[in-house]
Every structure is written in structure tokens, then in C-alpha cells.
C-alpha positions, 0 to 999 in steps of 0.5 A: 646299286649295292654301294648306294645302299651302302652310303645310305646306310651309313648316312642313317647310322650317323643320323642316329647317332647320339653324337650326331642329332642335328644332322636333320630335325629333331622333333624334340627340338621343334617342340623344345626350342619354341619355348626360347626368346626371339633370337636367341642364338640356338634357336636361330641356328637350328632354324638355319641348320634344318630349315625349320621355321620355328617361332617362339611361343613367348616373343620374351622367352617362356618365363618360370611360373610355380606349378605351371603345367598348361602351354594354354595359359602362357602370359595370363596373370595369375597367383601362384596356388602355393608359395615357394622361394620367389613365389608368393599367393598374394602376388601377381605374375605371368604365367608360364611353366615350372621345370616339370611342366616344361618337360611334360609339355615336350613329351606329350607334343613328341608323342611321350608319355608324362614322366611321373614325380622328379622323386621317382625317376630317382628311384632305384627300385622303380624303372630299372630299364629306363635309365640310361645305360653309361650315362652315370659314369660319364662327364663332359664330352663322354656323357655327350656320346652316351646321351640322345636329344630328349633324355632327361635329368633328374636332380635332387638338391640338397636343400631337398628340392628337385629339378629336371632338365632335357639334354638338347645336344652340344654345342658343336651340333648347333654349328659351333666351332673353335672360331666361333666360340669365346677362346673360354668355351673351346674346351667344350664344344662337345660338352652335354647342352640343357634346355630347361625352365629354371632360375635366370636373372636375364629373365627376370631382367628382360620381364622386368623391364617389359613390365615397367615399359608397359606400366604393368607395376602390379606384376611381379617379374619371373625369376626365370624361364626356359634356358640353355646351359652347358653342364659339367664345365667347371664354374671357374672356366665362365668369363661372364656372370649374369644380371645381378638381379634378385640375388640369381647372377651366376657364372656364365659365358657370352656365346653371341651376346646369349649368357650360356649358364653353367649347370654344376651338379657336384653339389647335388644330392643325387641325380639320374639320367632318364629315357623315357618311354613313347605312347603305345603305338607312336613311332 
């Protein structure tokens, strides 16, 4: 009885551990993973991995909408209330979420409260115990043993703009081995993974075509949508590059004919690791 108690205790502490987050299902995931598009490649192995069951929300992934908050409203046309980079108030687009809409929708289905403005994650001054502790220091597979599913990464841009991103694991979590990897990606299996809704030329792509099969012409494509990338990988290391489309094509590996971006924060202007705070009474 006493040796029972034992393994059990261990098999919780390596549940628990950061390290080890896919050793059963994550409700980060279930509600993150529902935003990716039919097949895609980590939305497929966590289902086989946890015997979960979950369907995308969007058959074509949930696409980057400028000031998209509502999951509601996913693939309504819509004009966006302000204009930005690729988003003008006198075109029409589906709409979807934007990367803090994205987020906030994952907090308030896993039973978190919506994180404030990217600019005051940022902060110094403001929400001392909620960054997390080793996470500045750390790259690669050393930031991947600091970090647990769910933590978020805020990032100002040097243009001024600011971004913020979910940690999803790594690739080695979702089942992912030397042999299984392109030779390019063996170096990283154990590399920070992050899902987010930002800028993709597969996206804009993928809608597009969708758009002109249903002669839809009157509807500008996304230029983005809710993906997965590796961070911390140098950009030289990518074997592939993605659709040269709208000026977005970027360095990227082919993981099971998915394009896994590389996210490059050494031209950032400054960035955070966040752990944000549960509902009073959620456990």
C-alpha cells in the first residue's frame, strides 16, 4: 500500500510538471487547440494522445480579425471599426479574433480572468508576482522547464505595437521525436511551442482560395489567423519559407506538411513572461 501511494505521487509530480504537461489533458488545450484548422498536425496528435475529441471551431482555422474579441461572431462579415496594416473600415472581411482576443477567449473558458492591456503586462511596476519566475533568462529548452501551458508572452514591437502569445508546450509533448521531425528540427524538440492568432501567409492563402471557390470576391482575405510556432530557433535553421503572399512569406519548417513559423524575439523591443491569475473560487 505504502509503495502504491508512492508511484502514484510520483506519476502527479510529473504531471505537474512543466516539462511534462501532455502526460493527460490540458484544459488550456482543449479550449486553445479548437481555434486550429481541420488537420492540423498538433491538433491531430493531442486528440490521439488524450482521447480528447476536439473539433475545430473554424473547418479553416480561426482567421486574424483587427479588434476581434466574440468567438460568437467567428465568420461573420464584418468591416473592421479602425484601420491598421492590413485592415481597412471600407472592406469587408470574416471575422475572427485579433491576438488579444484570442487569449482573453482562452482565459475566460479555462476559468481566468481577462488579462489587462498587452502595455501593462509589460510593466514593471504593475503585477510583480505574476511573472514568471526564470523565465527572463532562459531560451530554448531551458525556458521550456521554467514555463507551464497557459503562460503568456507579451512583446512590444519596435514599431510600437504590441503582440501576445500562449506557450502551448513543445514539440517533443506532442509526441514528436528525432524520427519523426525534419533532421532540421532535431535540435528543437524540446524548444518553447506558441499557439496565437498573428500574421500568416498559409492563412491568407487558404481563405483566399476558399473565398474565390465560393465567389465571395467582395471579401478580403485574412492575413492571419490562429497558429503554432517554435521560438527561440534561429531563422536560419528553417528549411522552408511560406506562401509569398501579401508580403507575410516567412522561415518556417515543414512538420507533416504544416509550416511551423519561427518566432524571433531578438528584434523585439522588450517582452514578458506572464502567469495570470484563476477566477476567485476556480479550481
Amino acid at each position: 500500500m505504502k509503495m502504491r501511494i508512492i508511484i502514484c505521487a510520483l506519476a502527479l509530480m510529473l504531471f505537474l510538471a512543466p516539462g511534462n504537461c501532455l502526460a493527460g489533458r490540458s484544459r488550456y488545450l482543449d479550449a486553445a487547440l479548437a481555434f486550429l484548422e481541420e488537420g492540423n498536425p498538433f491538433l491531430v496528435r493531442y486528440n490521439q494522445m488524450t482521447d480528447a475529441d476536439i473539433q475545430p471551431l473554424c473547418p479553416l482555422g480561426c482567421p486574424y480579425f483587427w479588434g476581434g474579441r466574440q468567438v460568437k461572431s467567428l465568420l461573420r462579415v464584418a468591416s473592421p471599426s479602425s484601420s491598421s496594416g492590413y485592415y481597412q473600415t471600407d472592406k469587408k472581411y470574416l471575422t475572427g479574433l485579433d491576438c488579444a482576443g484570442f487569449t482573453r477567449c482562452i482565459n475566460r473558458e479555462t476559468g481566468f480572468e481577462d488579462h489587462p492591456p498587452i502595455s501593462n503586462m509589460l510593466n514593471r511596476s504593475l503585477y510583480p508576482d505574476l511573472y514568471v519566475r526564470g523565465a527572463a533568462n532562459a531560451s530554448g529548452e531551458s525556458l521550456s522547464d521554467v514555463l507551464r501551458i497557459g503562460d503568456l508572452l507579451a512583446i512590444q514591437h519596435l514599431s510600437g505595437g504590441f503582440h501576445v502569445a500562449m506557450y502551448c508546450g513543445t514539440l517533443e509533448d506532442f509526441g514528436y521525436d528525432e524520427n519523426t521531425v525534419p533532421a532540421a528540427l532535431v535540435p528543437y524538440l524540446r524548444y518553447p511551442l506558441l499557439i496565437h492568432c498573428t500574421g500568416s501567409s498559409d492563412y491568407h492563402a487558404r481563405y483566399r482560395e476558399w473565398l474565390e471557390a465560393q465567389k465571395k470576391f467582395e471579401i478580403t482575405p485574412p492575413c492571419g489567423g490562429v497558429i503554432i510556432t517554435i521560438l527561440d530557433v534561429p531563422l536560419d535553421a528553417a528549411d522552408a519559407m511560406t506562401p509569398n503572399e501579401i508580403g507575410l512569406s516567412a522561415p518556417c519548417f515543414d512538420l507533416d506538411g504544416y509550416h511551423l513559423q519561427i518566432t524571433d524575439l531578438s528584434q523585439e523591443k522588450q517582452y514578458r513572461w506572464v502567469r495570470w491569475r484563476q477566477r476567485p473560487g476556480v479550481v
